[in-house]
N, C-alpha and C positions, 0 to 999 in steps of 0.2 A: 629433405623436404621435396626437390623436384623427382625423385623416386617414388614418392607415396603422390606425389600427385600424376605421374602416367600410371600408376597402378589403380587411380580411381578414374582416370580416363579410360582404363582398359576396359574395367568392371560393368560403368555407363556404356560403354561400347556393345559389351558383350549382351548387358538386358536388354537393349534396342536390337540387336540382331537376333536374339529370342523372338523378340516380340515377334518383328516381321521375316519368321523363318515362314509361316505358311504362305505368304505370296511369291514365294521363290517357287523352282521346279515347273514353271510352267511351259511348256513345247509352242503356246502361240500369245501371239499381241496382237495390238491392234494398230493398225495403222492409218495414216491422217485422214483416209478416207473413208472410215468405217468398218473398211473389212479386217477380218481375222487372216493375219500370213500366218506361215511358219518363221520362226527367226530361226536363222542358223550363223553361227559364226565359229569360224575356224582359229584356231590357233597351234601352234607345235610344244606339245607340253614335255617337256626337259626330261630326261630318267637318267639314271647313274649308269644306267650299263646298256648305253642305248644299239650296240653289235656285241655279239655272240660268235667269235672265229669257228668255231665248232658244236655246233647247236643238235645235240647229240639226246639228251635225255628230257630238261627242266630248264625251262628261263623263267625268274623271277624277273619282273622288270618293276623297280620302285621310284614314284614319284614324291617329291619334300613338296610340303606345304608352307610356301613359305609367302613373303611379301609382291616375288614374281610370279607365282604360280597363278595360269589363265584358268582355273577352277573356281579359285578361290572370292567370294565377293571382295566388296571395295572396304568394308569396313572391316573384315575381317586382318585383309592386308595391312590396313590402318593400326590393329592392334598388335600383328607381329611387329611392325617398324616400330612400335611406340616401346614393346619388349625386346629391343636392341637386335630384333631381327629370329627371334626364338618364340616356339608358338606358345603363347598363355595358357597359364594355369585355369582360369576361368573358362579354357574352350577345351577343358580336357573331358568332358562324356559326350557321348555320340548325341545326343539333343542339340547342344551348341556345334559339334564337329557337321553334324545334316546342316543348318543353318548358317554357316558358313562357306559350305559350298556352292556354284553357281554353276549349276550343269543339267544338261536335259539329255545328253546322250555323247559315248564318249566312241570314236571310231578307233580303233586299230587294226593298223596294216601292216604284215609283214613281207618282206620277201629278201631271197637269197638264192644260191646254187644249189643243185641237185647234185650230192654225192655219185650218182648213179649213173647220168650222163651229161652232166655241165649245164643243165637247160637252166632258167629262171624258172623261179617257183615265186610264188604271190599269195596271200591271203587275207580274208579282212573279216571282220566280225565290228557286228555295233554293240554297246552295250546301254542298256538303258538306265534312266536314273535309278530306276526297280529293282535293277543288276547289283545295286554298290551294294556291301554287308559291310557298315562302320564296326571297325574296332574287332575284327576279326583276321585271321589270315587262314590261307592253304594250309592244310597238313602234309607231312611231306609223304612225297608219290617215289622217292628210293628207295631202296631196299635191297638189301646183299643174297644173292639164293645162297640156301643153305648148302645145297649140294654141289653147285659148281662153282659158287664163289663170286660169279657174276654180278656186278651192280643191274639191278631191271628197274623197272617201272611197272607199279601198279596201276592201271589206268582206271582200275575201279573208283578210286577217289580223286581223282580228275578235279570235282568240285565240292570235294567236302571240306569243309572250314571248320577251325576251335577257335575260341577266344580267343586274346591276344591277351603276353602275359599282362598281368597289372586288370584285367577284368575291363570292365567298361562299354561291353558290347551292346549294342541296339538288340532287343527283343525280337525273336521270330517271328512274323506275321506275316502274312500274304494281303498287300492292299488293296490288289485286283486281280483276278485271275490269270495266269500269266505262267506257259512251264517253266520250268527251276532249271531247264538244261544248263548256263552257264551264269556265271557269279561274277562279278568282279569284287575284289577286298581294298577297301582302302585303308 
């Protein structure tokens, strides 16, 4: 009984977070004064393999969505804790995965040595909320040459994506003009 009843709290959870997925995404508020600010707020979001000793070809770096995760809204959070900590079944297509999230722009930085002559190396790219493609991933950029055997990189496909297995991906649409140069996959 208390199993079928957090599974109809989750259910209830997930319709109200449908509901109010369109006033999410939004870059500004308003504040007590009238004006329109920018909000920004930082947070350090967690990844399994957050150093690379030899950053040679591909770094996948992957984020869990889970009851910690500073992406994620409040009710969403609510519903992994209510599912023992595991993301629900009811937020498994990219409609409830957008409405779930709480992001207007994600920064990443990296930096490290330079093989070459020891210097620091630094880099940072934003990515915007327009950037995510739910329910998608990279295709992979290795490959063996044929003739020497070498592992290379294609850098052709840099940012081409395919579904992710199990299907489920968000439709391709462009919702404002905007170039396609970089993607980020969640």
């Amino acid at each position: 009984k208390i199993q079928s009843e957090k599974l109809h709290k989750i259910e209830n959870l997930a319709v109200d977070l449908r509901k109010n997925a369109a006033k999410q995404h939004k870059a500004f508020e308003e504040d007590l004064s009238g004006n329109i600010a920018p909000r920004r707020i930082f947070a350090k979001l967690e990844v399994e393999t957050p150093d690379h000793p030899f950053f040679k070809r591909v770094w996948t770096v992957r984020h869990t969505l889970d009851a910690e995760s500073p992406i994620l809204c409040g009710k969403a959070k609510k519903m992994v804790q209510l599912n023992n900590g595991y993301w629900p079944k009811a937020l498994n297509d990219y409609e409830a995965v957008t409405a779930s999230i709480n992001l207007d722009q994600l920064l990443v930085s990296l930096s490290g040595t330079s093989n070459a002559d020891a210097n620091s190396v630094y880099a940072q790219k934003v990515y915007d909320y327009r950037d995510v493609n739910i329910g998608y991933r990279f295709v992979n950029m290795l490959y063996r040459d044929e003739t020497s055997g070498n592992m290379e990189v294609d850098i052709k496909v840099i940012n081409d994506v395919v579904e992710q297995v199990g299907g489920g991906g968000e439709p391709f649409h462009i919702k404002e003009p905007h170039p396609l140069s970089d993607i980020l996959v969640l």
